[in-house]
N, CA, C and O of each residue as an XYZ file, in Angstrom:
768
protein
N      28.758      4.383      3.800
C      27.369      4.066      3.486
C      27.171      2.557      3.585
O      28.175      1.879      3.364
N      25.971      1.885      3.899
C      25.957      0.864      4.580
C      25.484      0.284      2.921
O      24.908      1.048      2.147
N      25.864     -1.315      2.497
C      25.232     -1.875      1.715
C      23.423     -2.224      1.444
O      22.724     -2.592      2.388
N      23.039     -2.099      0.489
C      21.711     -2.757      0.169
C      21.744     -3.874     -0.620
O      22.425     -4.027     -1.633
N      21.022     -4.612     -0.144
C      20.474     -5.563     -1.220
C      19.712     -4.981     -2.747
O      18.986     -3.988     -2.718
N      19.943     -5.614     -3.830
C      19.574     -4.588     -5.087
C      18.351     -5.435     -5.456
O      18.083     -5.449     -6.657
N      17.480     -6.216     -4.553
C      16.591     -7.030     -5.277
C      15.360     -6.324     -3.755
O      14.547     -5.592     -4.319
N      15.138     -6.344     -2.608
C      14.400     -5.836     -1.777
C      14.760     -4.341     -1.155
O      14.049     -3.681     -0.397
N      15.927     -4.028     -1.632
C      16.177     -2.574     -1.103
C      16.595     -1.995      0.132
O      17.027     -0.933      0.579
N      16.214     -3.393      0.567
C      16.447     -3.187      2.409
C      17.984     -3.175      2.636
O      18.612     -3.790      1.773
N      18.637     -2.659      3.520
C      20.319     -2.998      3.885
C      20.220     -4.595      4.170
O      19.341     -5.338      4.607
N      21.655     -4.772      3.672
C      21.741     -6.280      3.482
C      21.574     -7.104      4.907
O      21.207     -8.278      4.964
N      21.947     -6.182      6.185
C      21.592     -6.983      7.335
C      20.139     -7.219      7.289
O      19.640     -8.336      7.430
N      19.545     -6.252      7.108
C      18.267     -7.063      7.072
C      17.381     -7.224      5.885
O      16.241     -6.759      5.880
N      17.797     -7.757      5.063
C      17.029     -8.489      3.820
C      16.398     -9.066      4.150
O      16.521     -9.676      5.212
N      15.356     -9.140      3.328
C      13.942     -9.968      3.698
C      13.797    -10.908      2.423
O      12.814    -11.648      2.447
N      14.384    -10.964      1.641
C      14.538    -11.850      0.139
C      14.148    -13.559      0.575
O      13.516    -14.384     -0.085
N      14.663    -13.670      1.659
C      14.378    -15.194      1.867
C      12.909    -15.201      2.316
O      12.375    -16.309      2.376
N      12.368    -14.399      2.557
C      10.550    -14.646      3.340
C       9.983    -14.015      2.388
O       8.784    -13.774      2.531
N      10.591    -13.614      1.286
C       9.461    -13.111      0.287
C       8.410    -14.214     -0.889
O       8.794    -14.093     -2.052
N       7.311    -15.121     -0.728
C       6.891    -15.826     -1.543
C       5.678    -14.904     -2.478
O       4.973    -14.259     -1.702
N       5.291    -14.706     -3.939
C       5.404    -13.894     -4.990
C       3.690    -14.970     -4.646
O       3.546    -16.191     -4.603
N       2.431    -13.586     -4.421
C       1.475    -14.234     -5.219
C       0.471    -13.397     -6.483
O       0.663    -12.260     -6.914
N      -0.332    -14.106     -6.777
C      -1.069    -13.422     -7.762
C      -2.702    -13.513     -7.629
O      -3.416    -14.408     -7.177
N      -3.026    -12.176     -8.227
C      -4.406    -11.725     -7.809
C      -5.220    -11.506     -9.271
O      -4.725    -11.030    -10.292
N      -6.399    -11.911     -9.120
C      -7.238    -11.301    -10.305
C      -7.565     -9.934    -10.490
O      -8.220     -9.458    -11.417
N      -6.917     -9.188     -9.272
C      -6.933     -7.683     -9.232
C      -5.639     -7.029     -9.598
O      -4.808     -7.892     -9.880
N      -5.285     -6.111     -9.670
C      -3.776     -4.932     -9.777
C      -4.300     -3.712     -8.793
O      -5.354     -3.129     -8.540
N      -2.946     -3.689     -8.404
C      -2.665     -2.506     -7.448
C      -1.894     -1.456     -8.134
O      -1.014     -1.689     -8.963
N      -2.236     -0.388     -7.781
C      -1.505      0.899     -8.270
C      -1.377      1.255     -7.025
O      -2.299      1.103     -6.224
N       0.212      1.969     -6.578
C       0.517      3.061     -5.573
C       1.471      3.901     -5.550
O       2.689      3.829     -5.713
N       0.346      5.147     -5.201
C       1.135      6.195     -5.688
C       1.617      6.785     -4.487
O       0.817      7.311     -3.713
N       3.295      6.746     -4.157
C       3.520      7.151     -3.115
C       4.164      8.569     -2.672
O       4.646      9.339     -3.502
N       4.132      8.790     -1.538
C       4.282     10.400     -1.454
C       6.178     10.462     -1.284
O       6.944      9.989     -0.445
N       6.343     11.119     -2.280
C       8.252     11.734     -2.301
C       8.836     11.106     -1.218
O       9.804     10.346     -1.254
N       8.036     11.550     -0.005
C       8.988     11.673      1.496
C       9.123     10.173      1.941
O      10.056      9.650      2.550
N       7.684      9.480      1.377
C       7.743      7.759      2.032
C       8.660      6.947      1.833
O       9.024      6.055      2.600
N       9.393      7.405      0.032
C      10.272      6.413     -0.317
C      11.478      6.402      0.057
O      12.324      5.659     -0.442
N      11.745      7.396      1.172
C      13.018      7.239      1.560
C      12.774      6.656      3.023
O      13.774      6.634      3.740
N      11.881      6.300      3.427
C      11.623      5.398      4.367
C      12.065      4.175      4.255
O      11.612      3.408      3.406
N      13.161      3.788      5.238
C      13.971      2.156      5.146
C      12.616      1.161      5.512
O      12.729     -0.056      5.368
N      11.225      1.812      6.034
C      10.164      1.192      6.891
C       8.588      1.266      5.758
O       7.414      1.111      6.094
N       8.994      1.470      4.794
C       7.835      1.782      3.983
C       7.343      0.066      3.563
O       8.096     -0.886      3.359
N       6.164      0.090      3.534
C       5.858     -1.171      3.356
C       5.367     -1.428      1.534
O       5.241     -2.563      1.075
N       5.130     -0.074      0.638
C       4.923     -0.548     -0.433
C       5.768     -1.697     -0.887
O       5.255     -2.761     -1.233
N       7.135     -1.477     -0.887
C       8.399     -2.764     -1.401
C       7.705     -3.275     -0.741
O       6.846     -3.518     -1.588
N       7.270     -3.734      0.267
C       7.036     -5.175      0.596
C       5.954     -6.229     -0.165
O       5.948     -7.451     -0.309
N       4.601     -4.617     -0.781
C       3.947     -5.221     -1.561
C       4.353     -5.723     -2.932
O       3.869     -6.741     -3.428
N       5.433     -4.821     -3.635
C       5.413     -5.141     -4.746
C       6.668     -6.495     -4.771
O       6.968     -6.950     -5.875
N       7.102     -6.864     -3.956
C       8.032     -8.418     -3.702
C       7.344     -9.390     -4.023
O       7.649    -10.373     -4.698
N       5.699     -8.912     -3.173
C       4.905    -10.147     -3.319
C       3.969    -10.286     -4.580
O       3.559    -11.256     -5.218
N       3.776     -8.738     -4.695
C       2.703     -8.379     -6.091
C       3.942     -7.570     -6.863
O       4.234     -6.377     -6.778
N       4.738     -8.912     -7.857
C       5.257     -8.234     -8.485
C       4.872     -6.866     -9.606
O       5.545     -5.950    -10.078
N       3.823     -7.177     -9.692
C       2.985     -6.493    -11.100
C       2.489     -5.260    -10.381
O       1.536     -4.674    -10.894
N       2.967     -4.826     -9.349
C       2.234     -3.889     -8.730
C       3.363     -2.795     -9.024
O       4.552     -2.980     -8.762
N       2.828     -1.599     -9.618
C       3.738     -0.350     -9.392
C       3.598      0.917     -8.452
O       2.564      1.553     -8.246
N       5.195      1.212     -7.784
C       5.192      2.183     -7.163
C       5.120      3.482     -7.697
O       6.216      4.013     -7.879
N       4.077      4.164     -8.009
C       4.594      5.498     -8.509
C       4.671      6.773     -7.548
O       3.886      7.286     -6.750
N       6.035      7.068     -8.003
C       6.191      8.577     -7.066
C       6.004      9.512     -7.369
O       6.329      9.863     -8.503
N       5.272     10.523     -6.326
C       4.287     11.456     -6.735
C       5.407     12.984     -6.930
O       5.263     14.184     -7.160
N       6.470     12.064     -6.684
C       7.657     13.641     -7.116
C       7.934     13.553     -8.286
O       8.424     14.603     -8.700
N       7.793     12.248     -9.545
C       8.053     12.379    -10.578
C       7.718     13.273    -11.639
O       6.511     13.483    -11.749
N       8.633     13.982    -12.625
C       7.904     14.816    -13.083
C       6.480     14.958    -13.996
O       5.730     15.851    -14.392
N       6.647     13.043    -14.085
C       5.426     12.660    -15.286
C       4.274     11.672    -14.217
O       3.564     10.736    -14.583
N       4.363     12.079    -13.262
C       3.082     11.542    -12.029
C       2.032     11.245    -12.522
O       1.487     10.141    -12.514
N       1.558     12.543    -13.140
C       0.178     12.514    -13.422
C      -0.209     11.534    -14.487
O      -1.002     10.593    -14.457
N       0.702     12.089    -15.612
C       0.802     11.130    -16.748
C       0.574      9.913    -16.796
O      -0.266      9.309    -17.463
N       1.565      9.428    -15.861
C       1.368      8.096    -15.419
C       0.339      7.628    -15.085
O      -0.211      6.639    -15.568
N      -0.186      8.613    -13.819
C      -1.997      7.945    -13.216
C      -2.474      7.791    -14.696
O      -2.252      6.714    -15.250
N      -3.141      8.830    -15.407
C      -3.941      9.021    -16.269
C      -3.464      7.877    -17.338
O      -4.267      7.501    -18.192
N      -2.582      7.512    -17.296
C      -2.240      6.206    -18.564
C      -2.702      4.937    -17.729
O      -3.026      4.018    -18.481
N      -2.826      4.624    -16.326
C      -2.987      3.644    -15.692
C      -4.562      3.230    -15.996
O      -5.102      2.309    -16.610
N      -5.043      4.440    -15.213
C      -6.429      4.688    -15.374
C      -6.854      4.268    -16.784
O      -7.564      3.261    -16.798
N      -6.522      4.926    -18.211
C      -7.026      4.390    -19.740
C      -7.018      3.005    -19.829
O      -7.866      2.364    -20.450
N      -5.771      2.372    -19.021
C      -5.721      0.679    -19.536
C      -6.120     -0.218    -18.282
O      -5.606     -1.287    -17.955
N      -7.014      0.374    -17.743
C      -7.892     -0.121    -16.547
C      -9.553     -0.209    -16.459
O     -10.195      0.840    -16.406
N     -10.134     -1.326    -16.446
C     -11.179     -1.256    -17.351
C     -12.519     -0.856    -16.170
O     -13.641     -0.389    -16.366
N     -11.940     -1.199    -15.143
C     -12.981     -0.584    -13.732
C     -12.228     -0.154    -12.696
O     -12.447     -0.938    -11.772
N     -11.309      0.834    -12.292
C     -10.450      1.416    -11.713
C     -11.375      2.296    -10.446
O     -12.220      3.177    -10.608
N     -10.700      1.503     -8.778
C     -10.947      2.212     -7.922
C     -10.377      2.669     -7.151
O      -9.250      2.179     -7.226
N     -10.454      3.874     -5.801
C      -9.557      4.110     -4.930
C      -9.737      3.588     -3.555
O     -10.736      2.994     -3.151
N      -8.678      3.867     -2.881
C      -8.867      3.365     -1.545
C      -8.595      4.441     -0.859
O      -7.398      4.605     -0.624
N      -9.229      5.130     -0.510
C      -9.625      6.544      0.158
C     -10.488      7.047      1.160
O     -11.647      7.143      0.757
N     -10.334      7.350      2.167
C     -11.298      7.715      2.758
C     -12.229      9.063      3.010
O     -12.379      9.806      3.980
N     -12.768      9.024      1.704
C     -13.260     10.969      0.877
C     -14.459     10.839      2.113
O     -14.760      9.989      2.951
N     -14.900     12.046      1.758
C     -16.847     11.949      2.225
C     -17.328     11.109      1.042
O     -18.039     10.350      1.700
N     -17.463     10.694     -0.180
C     -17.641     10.227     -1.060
C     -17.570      8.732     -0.663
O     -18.614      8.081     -0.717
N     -16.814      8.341     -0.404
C     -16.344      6.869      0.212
C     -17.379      6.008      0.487
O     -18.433      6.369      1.010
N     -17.143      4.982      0.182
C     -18.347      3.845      0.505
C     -17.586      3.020      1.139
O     -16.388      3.095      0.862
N     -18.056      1.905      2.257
C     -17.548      0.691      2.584
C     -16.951     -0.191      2.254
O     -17.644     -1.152      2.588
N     -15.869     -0.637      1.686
C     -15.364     -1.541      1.151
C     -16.295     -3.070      1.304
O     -16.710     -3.893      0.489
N     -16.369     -2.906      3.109
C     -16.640     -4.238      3.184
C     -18.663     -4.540      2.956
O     -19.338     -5.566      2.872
N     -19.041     -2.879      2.930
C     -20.232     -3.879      2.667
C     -20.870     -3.215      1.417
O     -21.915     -2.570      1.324
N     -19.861     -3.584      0.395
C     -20.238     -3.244     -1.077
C     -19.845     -4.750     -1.575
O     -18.996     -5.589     -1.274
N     -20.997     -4.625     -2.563
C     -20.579     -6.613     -3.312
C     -19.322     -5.964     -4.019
O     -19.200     -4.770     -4.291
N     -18.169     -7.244     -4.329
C     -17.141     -6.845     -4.631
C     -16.701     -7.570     -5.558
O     -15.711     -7.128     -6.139
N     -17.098     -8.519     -5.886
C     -16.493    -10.116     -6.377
C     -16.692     -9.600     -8.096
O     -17.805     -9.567     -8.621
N     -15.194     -9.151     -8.956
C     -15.042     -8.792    -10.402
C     -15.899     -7.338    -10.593
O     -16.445     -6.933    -11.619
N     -15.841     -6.778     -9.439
C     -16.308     -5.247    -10.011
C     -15.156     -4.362    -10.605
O     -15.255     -3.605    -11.572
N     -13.799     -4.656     -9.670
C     -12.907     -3.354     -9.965
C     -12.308     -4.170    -10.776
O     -12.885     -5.186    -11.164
N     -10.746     -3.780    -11.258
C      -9.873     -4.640    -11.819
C      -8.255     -4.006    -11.534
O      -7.205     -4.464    -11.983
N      -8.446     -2.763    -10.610
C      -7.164     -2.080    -10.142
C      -7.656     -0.905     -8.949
O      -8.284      0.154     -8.921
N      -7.263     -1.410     -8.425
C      -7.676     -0.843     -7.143
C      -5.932      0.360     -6.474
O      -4.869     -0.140     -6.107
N      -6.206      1.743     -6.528
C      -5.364      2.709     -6.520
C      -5.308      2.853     -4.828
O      -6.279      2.959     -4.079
N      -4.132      2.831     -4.527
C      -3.670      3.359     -2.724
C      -2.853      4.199     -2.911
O      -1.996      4.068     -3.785
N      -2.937      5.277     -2.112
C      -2.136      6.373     -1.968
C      -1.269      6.170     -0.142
O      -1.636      6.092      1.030
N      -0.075      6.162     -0.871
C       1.159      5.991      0.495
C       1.396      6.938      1.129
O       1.779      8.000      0.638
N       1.219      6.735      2.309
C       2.040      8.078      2.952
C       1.170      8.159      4.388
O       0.466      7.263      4.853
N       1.385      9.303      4.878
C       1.229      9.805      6.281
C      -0.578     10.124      6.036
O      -1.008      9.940      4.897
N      -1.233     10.438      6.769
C      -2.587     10.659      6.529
C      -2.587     12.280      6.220
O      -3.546     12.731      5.595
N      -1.898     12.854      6.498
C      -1.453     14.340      5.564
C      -0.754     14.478      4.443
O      -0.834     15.418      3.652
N       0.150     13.243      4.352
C       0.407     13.113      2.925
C      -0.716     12.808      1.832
O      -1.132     13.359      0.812
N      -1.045     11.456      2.684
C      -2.166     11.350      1.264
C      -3.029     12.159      0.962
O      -3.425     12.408     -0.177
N      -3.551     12.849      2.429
C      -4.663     14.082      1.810
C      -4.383     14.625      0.880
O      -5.225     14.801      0.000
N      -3.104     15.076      0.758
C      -2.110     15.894     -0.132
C      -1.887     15.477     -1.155
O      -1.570     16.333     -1.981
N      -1.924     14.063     -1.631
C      -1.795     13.482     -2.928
C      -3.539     13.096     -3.468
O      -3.829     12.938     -4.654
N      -4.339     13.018     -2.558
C      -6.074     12.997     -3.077
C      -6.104     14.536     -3.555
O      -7.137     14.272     -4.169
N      -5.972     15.463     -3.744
C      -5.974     17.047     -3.248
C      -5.334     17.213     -4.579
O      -5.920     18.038     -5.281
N      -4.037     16.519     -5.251
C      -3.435     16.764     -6.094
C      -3.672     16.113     -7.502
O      -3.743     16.781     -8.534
N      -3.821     14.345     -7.433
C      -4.796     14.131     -8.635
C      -5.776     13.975     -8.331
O      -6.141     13.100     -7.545
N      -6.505     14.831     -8.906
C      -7.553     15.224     -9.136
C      -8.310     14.472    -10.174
O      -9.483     14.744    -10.430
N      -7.602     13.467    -10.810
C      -8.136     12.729    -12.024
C      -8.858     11.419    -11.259
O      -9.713     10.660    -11.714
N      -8.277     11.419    -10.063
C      -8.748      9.985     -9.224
C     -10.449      9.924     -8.443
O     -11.039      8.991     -7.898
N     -10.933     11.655     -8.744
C     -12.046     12.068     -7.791
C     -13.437     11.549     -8.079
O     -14.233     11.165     -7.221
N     -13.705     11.594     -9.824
C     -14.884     10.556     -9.979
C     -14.801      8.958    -10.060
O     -15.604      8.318    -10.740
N     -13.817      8.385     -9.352
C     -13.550      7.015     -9.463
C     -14.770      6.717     -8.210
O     -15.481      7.492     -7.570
N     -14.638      5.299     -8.208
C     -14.858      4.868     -7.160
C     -14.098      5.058     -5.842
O     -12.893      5.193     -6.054
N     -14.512      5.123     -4.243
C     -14.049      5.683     -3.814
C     -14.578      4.485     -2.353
O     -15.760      4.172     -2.214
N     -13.612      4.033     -1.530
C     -13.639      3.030     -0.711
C     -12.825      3.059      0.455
O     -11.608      3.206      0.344
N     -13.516      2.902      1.844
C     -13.186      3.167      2.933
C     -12.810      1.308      3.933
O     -12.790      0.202      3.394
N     -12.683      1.479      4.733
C     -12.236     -0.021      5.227
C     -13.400      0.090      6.631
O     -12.803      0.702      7.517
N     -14.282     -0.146      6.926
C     -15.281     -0.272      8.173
C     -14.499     -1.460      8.780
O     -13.809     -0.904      9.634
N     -14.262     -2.565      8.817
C     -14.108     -3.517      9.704
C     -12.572     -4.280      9.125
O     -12.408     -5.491      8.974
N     -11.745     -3.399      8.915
C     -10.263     -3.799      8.542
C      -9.815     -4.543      9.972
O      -9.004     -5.425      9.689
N      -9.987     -4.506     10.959
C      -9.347     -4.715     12.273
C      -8.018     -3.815     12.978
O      -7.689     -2.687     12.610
N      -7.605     -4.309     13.661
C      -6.227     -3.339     14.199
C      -5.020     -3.435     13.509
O      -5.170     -4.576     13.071
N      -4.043     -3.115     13.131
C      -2.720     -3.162     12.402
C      -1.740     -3.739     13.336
O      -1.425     -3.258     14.425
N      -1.368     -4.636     12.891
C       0.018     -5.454     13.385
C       1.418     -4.615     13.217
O       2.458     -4.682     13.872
N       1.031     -3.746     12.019
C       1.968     -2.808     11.704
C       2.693     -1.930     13.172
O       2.050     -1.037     13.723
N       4.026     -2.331     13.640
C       4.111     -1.591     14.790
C       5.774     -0.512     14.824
O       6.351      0.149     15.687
N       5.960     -0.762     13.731
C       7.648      0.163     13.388
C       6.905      1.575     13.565
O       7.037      2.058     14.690
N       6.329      2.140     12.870
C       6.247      3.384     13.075
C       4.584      3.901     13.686
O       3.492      3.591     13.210
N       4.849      4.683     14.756
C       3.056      5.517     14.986
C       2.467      6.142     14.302
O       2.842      6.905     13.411
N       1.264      5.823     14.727
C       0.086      6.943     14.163
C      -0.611      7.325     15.042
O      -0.574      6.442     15.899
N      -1.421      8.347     15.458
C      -2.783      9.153     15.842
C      -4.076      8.245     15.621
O      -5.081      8.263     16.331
N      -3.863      7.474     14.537
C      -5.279      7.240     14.506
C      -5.093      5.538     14.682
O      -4.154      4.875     14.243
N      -6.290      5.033     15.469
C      -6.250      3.682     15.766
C      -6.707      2.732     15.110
O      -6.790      1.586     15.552
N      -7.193      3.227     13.547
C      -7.853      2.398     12.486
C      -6.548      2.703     11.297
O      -6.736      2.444     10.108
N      -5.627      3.106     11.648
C      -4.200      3.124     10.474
C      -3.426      1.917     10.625
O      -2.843      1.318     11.529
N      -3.662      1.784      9.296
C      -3.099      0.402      8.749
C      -1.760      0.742      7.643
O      -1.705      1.608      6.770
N      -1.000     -0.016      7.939
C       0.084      0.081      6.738
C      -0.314     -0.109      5.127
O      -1.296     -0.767      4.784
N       0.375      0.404      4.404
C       0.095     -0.089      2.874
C      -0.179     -1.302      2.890
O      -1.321     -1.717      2.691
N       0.850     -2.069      3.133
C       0.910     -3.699      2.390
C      -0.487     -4.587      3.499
O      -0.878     -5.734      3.282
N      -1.034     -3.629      4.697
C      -2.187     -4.148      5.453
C      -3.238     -3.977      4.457
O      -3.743     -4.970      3.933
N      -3.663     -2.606      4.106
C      -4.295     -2.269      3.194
C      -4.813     -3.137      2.360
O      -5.993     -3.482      2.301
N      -3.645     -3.611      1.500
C      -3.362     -4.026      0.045
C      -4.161     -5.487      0.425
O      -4.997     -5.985     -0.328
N      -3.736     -6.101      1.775
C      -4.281     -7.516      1.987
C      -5.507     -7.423      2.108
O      -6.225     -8.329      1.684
N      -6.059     -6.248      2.747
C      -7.168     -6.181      3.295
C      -8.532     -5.880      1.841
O      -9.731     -6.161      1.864
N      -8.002     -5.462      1.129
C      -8.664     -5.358     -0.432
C      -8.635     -6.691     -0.884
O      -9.613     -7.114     -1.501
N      -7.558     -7.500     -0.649
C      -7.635     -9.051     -1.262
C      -8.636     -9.943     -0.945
O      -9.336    -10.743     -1.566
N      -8.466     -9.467      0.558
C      -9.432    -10.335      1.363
C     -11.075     -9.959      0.917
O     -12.090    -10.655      0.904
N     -10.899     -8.959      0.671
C     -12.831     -8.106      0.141
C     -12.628     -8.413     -0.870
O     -13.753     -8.649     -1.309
N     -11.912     -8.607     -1.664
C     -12.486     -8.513     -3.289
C     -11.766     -9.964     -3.930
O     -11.892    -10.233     -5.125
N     -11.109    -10.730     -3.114
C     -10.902    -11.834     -4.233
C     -10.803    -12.960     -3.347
O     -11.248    -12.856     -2.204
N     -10.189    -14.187     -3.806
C     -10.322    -15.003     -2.882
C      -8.573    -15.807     -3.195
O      -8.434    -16.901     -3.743
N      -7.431    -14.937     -2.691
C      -6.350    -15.021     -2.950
C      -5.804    -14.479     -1.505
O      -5.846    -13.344     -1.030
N      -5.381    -15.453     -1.082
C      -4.914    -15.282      0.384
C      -3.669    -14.420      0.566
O      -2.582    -14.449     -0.012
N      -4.111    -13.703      1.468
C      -3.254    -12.415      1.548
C      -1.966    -12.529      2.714
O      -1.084    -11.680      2.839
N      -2.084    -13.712      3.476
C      -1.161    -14.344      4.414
C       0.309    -14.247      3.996
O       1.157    -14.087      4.874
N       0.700    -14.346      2.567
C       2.305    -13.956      2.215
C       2.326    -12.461      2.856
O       2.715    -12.204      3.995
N       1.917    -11.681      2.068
C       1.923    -10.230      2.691
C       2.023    -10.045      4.363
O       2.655     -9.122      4.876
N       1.352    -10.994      5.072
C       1.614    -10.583      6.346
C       2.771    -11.236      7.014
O       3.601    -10.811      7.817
N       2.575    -12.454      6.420
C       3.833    -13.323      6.921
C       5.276    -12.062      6.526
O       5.864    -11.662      7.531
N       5.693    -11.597      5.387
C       6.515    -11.201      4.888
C       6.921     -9.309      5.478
O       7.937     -8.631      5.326
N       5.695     -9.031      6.101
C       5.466     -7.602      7.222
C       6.268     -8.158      8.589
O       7.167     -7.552      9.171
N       5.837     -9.175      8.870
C       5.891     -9.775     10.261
C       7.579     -9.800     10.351
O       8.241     -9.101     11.119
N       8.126    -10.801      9.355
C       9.452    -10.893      9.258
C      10.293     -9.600      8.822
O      11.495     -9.836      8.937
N      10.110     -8.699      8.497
C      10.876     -7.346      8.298
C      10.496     -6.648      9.446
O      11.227     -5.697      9.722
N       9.658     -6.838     10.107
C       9.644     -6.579     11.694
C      10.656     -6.953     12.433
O      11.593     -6.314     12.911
N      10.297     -8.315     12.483
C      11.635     -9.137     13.065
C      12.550     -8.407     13.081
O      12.866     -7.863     14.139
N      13.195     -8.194     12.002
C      14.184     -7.862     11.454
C      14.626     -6.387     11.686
O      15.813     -6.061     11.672
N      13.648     -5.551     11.891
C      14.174     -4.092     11.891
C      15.314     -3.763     13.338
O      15.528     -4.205     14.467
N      15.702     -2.942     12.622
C      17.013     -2.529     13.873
C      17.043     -0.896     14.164
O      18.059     -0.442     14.691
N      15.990     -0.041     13.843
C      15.875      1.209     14.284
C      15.383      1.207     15.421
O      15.047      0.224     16.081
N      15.293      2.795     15.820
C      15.188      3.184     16.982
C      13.790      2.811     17.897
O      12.705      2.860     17.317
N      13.835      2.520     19.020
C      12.247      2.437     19.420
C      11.438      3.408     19.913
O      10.506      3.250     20.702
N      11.957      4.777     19.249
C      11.122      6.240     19.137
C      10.448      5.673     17.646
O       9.824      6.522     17.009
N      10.523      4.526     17.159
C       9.561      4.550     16.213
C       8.561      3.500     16.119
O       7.662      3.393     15.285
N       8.883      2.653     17.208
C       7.606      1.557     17.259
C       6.098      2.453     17.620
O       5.764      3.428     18.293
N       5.514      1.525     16.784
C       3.921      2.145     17.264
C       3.109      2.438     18.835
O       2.846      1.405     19.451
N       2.802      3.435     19.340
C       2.405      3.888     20.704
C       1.052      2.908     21.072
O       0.014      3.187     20.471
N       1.032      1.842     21.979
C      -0.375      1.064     22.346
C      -1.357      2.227     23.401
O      -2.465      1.894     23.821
């Protein structure tokens, strides 16, 4: 079995610990990720929570999942999702500036997350927020089907950028370099 680093998770050839710089937001992130993502060596939540330490991963295989949402949610004083329901409104052209104060992403495949929107059910009268003018994803380790899929930690910047004024450039800088860095197969770079 190959070594990991016990501070980024990544195998020690490619640690990313040295490009990780830690910032902070007047917002919190919650993400709740799907079982199957976290065994992804390519998952980009770790990358968010390196930079947003305060950010938690929760896994939706745990047996106290829900629990968890629903305790997040009580000590969250304007709690929204990042979802793309019929419900969904624009991220970008809703005023944004100190409305939410934790903004919830669900990880995973776009059938996963359906699958985790589908499952808490506690998340459905929240607010509910779509990305209209996110741009294209730099994200290129693994494909998608759809040409507006963005990685988590894209996501996560892309909420920073709408709702605060805390530059989200570590996060990409710190995507970019675990790019660099990856050494899997290129049946998994993203299809142009």
């Amino acid at each position: 079995m190959r070594p990991y680093c016990s501070v980024c998770r990544y195998p020690q050839k490619t640690c990313v610990c040295n490009a990780v710089t830690q910032i902070y937001t007047p917002v919190q992130f919650l993400i709740i990720q799907h079982e199957k993502e976290a065994i992804h060596a390519k998952n980009t939540a770790i990358l968010v929570q390196l930079c947003l330490p305060d950010t938690p991963i929760l896994s939706a295989g745990a047996d106290e999942a829900e629990i968890a949402v629903a305790d997040a949610l009580d000590n969250a004083g304007s709690p929204a999702v990042i979802y793309p329901s019929p419900e969904s409104t624009s991220l970008e052209k809703t005023p944004q500036s100190g409305t939410h104060d934790l903004f919830i992403l669900l990880d995973g495949s776009w059938r996963q997350a359906y699958g985790l929107w589908q499952r808490f059910t506690q998340l459905h009268p929240l607010p509910q927020y779509h990305f209209s003018h996110a741009g294209p994803s730099d994200y290129r380790i693994r494909h998608t089907r759809s040409e507006s899929g963005l990685s988590t930690l894209e996501a996560v910047a892309h909420v920073m950028k709408e709702t605060t004024e805390t530059d989200p450039a570590p996060l990409y800088r710190l995507q970019q370099f675990m790019q660099a860095q990856w050494q899997g197969p290129a049946a998994h770079l993203r299809r142009k």
